[in-house]
N, C-alpha and C positions, 0 to 999 in steps of 0.2 A: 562645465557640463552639469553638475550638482544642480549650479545657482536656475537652471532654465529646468532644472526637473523641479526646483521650489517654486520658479515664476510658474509654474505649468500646474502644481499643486495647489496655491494659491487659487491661480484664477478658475483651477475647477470646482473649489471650493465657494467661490463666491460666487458661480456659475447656477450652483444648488442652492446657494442659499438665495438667491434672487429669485428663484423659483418658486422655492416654499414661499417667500413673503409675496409674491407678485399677486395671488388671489389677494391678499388683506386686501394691499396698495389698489387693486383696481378697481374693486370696491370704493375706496376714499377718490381716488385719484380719475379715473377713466370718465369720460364726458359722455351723456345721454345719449343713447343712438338718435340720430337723425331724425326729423316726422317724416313721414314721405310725402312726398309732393301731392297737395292735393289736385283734384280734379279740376281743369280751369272749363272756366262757364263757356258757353256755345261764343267765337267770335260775332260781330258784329256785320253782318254785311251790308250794303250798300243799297238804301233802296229809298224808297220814295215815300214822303208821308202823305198820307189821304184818311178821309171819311169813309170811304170805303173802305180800306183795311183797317181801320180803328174798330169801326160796325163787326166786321168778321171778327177779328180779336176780342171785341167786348160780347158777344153771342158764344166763341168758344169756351171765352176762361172766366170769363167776369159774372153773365148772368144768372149763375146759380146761386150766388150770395145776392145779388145787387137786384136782381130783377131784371125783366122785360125793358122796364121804363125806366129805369136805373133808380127805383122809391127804398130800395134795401128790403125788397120781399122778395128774393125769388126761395126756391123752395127749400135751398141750407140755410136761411136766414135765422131760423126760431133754433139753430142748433147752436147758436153762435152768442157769447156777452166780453165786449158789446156786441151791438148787433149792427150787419154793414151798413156802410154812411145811406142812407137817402139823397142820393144827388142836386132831384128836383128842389128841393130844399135851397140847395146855394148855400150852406153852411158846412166849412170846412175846419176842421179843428187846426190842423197840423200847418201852418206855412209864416212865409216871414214878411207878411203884408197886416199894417193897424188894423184893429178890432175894427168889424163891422164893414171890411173890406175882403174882397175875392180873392185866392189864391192867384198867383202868379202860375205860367203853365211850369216853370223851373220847380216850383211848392210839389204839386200833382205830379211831375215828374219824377221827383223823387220817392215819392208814395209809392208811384208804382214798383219802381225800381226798387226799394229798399225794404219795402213791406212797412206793416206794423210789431212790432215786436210784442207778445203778449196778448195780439189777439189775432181770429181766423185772417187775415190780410198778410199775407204768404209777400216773400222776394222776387220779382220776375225775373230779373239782371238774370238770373244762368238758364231762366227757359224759354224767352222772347227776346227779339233780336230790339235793338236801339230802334229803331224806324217803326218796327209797332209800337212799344211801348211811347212813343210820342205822337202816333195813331190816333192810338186808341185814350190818352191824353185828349185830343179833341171831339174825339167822336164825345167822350166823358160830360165835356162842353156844353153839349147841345141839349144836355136834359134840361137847363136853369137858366133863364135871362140874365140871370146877375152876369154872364161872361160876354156879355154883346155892351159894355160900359169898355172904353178901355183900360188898358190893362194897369192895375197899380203898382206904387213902388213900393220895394220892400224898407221896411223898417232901417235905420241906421245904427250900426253898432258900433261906440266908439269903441279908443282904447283901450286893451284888456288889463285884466287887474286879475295879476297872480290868486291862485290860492296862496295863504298864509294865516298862521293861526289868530293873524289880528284883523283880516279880510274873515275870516270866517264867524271870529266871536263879533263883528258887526252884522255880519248877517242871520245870524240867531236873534240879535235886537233886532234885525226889521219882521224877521219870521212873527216875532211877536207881535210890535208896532201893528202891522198890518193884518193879525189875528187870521194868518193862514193857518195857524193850529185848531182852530174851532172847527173845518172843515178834514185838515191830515193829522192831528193828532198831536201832542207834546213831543212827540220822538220821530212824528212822520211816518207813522204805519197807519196811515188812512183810517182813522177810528177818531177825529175830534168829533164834540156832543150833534155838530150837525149834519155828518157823514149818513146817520141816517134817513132823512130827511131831503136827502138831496135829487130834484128831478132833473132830465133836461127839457128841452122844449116840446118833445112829444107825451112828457109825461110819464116818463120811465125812467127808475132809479138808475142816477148814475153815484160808481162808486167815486171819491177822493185817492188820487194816485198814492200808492205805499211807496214814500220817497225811499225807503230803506234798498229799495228792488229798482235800480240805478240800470242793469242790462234790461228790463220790462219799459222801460219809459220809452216810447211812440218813435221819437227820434234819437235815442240816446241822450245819455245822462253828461255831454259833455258841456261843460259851464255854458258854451256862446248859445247852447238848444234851452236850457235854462232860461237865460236870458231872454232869449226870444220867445219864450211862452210866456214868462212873467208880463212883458209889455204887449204883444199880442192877446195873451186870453186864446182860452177855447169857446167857439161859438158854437152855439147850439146847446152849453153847458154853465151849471154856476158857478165854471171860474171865470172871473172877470179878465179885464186888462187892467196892468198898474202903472202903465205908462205916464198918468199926471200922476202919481207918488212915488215917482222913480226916475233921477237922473242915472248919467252911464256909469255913474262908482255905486250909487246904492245898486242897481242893478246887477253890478259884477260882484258884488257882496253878497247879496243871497242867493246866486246863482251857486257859489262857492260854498254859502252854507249847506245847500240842496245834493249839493252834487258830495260832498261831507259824509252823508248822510250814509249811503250807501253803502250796504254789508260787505260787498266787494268791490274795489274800481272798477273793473269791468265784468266780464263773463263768470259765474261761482265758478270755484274749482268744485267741482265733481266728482266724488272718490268713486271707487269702486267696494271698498271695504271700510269699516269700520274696527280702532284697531286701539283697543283698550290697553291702557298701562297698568304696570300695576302698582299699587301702594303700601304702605304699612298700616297697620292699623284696622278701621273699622272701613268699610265703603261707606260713599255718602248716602241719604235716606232722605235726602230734601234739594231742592235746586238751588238753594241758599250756601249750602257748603260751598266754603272758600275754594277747596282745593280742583272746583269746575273750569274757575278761572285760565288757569295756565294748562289746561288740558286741549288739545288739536283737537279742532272742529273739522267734524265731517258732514257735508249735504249733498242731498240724494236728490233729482227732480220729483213732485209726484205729477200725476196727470187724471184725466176724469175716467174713471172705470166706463166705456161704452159697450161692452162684448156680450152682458149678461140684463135683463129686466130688474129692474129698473134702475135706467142708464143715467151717468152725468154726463150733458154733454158742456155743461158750463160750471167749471170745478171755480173753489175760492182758493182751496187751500195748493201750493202750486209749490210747495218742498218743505225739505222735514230737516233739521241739521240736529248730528248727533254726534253726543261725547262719552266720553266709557272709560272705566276702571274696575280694578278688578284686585282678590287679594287671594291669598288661599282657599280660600271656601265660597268666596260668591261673587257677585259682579255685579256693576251696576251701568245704567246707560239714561243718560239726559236729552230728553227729546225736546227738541224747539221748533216751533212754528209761527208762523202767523195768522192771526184768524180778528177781523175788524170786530166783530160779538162775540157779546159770551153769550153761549146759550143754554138755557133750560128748559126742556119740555113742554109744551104748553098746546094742547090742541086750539084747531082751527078757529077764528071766530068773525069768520063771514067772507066777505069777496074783500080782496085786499090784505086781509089778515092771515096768510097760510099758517097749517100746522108748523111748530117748529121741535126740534128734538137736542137731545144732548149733546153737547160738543166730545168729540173721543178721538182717539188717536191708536191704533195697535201695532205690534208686533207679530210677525209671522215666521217663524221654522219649520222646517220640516219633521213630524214628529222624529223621525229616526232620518241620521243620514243614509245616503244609498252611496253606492260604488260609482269611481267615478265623477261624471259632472253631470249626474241626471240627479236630476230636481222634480218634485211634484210641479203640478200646474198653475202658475204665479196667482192666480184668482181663486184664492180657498184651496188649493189642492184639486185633485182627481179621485176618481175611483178606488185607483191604484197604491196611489200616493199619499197618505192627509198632513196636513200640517197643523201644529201648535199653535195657537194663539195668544197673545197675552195683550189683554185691550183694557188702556185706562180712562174713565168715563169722568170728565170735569165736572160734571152737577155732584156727583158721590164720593170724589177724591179718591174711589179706588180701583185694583187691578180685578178685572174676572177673566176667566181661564176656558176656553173650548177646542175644541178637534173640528174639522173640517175634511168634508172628502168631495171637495168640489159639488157642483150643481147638478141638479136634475129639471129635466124639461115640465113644466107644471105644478112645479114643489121649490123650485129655488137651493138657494144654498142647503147644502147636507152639511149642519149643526149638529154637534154634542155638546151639550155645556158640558164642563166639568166638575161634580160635585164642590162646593163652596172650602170642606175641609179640605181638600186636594191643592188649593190653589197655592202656589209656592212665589210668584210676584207679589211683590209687595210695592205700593203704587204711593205719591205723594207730589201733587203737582199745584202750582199758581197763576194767574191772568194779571197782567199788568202791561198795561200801555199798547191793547193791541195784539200782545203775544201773549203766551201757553210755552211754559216749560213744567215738564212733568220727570219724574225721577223711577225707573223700572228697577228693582231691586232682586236677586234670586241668587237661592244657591247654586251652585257650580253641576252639584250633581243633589239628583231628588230620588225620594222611594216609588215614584211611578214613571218608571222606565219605560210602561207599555206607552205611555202618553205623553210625554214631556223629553223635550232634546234634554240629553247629557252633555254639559260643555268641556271641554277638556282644553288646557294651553296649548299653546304650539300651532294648532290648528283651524282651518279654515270652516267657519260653520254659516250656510245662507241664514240669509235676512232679509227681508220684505218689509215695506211699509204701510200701514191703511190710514186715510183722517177724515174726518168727519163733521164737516160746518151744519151745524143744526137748523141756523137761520136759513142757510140754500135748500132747507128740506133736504139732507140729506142723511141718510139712514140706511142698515143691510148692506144692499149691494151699490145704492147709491152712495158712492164715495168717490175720494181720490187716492190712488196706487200707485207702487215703483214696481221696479220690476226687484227681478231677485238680486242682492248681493250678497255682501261675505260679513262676517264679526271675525274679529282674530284677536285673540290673547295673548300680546305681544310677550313672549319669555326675552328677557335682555342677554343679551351677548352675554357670551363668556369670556372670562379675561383669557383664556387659554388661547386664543388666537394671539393676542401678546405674551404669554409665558415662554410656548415653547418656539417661537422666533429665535427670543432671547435667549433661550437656554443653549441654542442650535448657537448663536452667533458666541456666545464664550466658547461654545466647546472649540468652535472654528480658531478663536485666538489664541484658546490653549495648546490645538496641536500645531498651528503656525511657530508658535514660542516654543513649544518641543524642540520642531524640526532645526529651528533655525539654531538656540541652543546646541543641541548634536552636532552641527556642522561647525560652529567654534571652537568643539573641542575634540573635532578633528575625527568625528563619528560616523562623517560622510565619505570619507577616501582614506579612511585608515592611520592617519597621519598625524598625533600630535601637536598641534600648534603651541 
């Protein structure tokens, strides 16, 4: 009877102690809840392709970018970089037929169907059924003669050739060989000496694709799309075809190096906060400090501020990625961008030559947190509400400091600068290869309370981002924006989640050994052994 009131003590014992460690364990242990199923796009029904439904369908969806005539003017054209194809033309960037030849309607199909990524030319697949979208594929047609030829074959793709680091370091030699750096740059951020310089055939700058942005690229960044723009070419633009200096291994060589390149295989992850560790020591003061390296990188999207005068609607700078530490008294945060110029101020000088302004970048808080999840108004603040500023200007290497109480109709942004002594960022940033990394520096807590967030560990504080390409003419309110997120000052686990486990788990063996003890000597029934 004894030994089943010990089994019984035991397993209540180890019943409680499964309990307390089960929060640790499901933490380490327990697998991501589920995504939910997303939304599946409209089915596909059954219908008939004609010119007549292509016509309706390019009248409903298409003519507001493309035009009447399909020339790429209709009236959202000039909101748009680039700006929609011009049909009439018969120049098609994106398909898998040799330069100087017409898309296939499978090329155009796909356009429609998948969009452009990175620019206005949206995904139809989940809001037109199959049968228009190969409609309206023909109606497309009818703008340009070049489609009344028949129809060509697509290019041939042999054999694939793995990525591997020795497929890649040949395709770096060809990257070179073939001096596609003079137009994207030594690192492939679209900034080589002739990026600026570069027109298409109507006479409007085109930019050199920033190989680094691998989910931006037209058709995706996978190696065989590579390939087939390297020997294709874009028409209409100065990239050529390299199909006479490219058999199918050089070609799956720098397709490989290309596709390399890219900050992420595919889609950024996208944080939602930014979540600084902490260090010993001094925080860094420069983007050259080593200890940036091994620090988690976080990127935010930005996008063109359009809600207030004077709007972007054709932003350069298109996300911000940021890293952060922190130590007793201050904290510091590394901001990274992309931006093809550097710019310096420089008024207008004449048609072709616009003004240009300083390249910047800021940070936005909310001067004081509020209760809750209410946030001032993502654009400068409100009335109500204002936010903190801390904006560092690349022509001066440094940080300035103002308040914000949103916008007034006729007057614009409601600025305060903040007197110069006040300013508590400390700024230090570099341009090389195309990018801007600049280094925000502050103490933790300042003596102007009325005006400046107080950071404190443990907790969640918003953060907004602003930047500003000088050469896009952008300045004030023309810029590009995130919406709000979070900063957090990661405090490290306490060992005490392992202490007192531990401690619970000996006392458990201790009174087991008691019990069990007592009953050999006979403690349990009275009885001597």
């Amino acid at each position: 009877m004894f030994k089943k009131v010990i089994t019984g003590c035991g397993l209540t014992l180890s019943l409680i102690f499964g309990a307390i460690l089960s929060p640790v364990r499901a933490d380490e242990q327990a697998p991501p809840p589920a995504a939910p199923e997303g939304k599946k796009g409209e089915e596909t029904e059954a219908g008939g392709v004609s010119l007549e439904l292509g016509k309706a369908v390019y009248e409903k969806r298409c003519l507001g970018c493309h035009g009447e005539k399909g020339a790429g003017d209709g009236p959202a054209a000039s909101r748009f970089k680039p700006v929609p194809r011009d049909f009439t033309k018969g120049l098609f960037k994106y398909k898998s037929t040799p330069h100087g030849s017409p898309p296939t309607d499978e090329d155009l199909i796909k356009t429609v169907t998948n969009g452009l990524p990175g620019t206005g030319m949206p995904a139809w697949k989940s809001i037109i059924k199959e049968n228009q979208i190969r409609s309206v594929v023909q109606f497309i047609k009818t703008f340009s003669p070049v489609f009344e030829a028949a129809a060509p074959k697509p290019i041939t793709i042999g054999p694939e050739i793995k990525p591997s680091k020795e497929s890649i370091e040949k395709g770096k030699a060809l990257f070179k060989e073939l001096t596609c750096f003079m137009c994207h740059g030594d690192e492939g951020r679209g900034n080589g000496v002739l990026a600026a310089s570069l027109k298409d055939n109507l006479g409007r700058h085109v930019q050199p694709r920033n190989l680094t942005k691998g989910w931006v690229f037209r058709r995706g960044n996978d190696p065989k799309e590579v390939y087939t723009r390297v020997n294709t070419g874009l028409m209409g633009t100065p990239m050529p075809s390299f199909a006479d200096k490219l058999d199918n291994e050089k070609s799956w060589h720098i397709a490989n190096y290309v596709n390399s390149l890219s900050q992420y295989p595919g889609q950024p992850d996208w944080k939602v906060a930014v979540v600084a560790k902490p260090v010993t020591g001094e925080v860094a003061d420069s983007p050259d400090d080593p200890r940036w390296e091994s620090l988690e990188r976080h990127s935010f999207p930005l996008v063109g501020q359009v809600t207030i005068d004077p709007r972007n609607f054709t932003p350069t700078i298109d996300m911000v990625t940021v890293k952060a530490m922190y130590n007793e008294k201050e904290f510091a945060l590394l901001l990274i961008w992309d931006d093809t110029t550097k710019s310096v101020a420089k008024p207008a000088a004449g048609e072709g030559f616009p003004e240009i302004f300083d390249d910047a970048i800021a940070l936005q808080f909310p001067t004081k947190p509020n209760a809750g999840m209410k946030k001032p108004y993502f654009i400068m603040g409100d009335i109500n509400d204002s936010v903190y500023v801390a904006r560092y200007n690349a022509a001066t290497d440094k940080v300035d400091e103002f308040n914000a109480n949103g916008t007034e109709v006729r007057v614009g942004l409601r600025i305060k600068p903040q007197p110069e002594a006040n300013w508590q960022f400390k700024g230090k940033g570099g341009y090389k290869q195309g990018q801007y990394q600049a280094v925000f520096r502050r103490p933790l807590v300042t003596d102007d309370k009325g005006t400046d967030l107080q950071i404190e560990k443990g907790k969640f504080f918003p953060v907004a981002f602003t930047a500003w390409d000088g050469s896009n003419g952008e300045t004030d309110a023309k810029r590009s924006l995130s919406a709000w997120y979070y900063l957090l000052l990661e405090v490290p686990a306490s060992n005490d989640r392992f202490i007192y486990p531990t401690l619970f788990l000996m006392a458990v063996v201790v009174i087991e050994w008691w019990i069990s003890r007592s009953y050999r000597n006979g403690n349990g029934n009275g009885k001597q052994k």
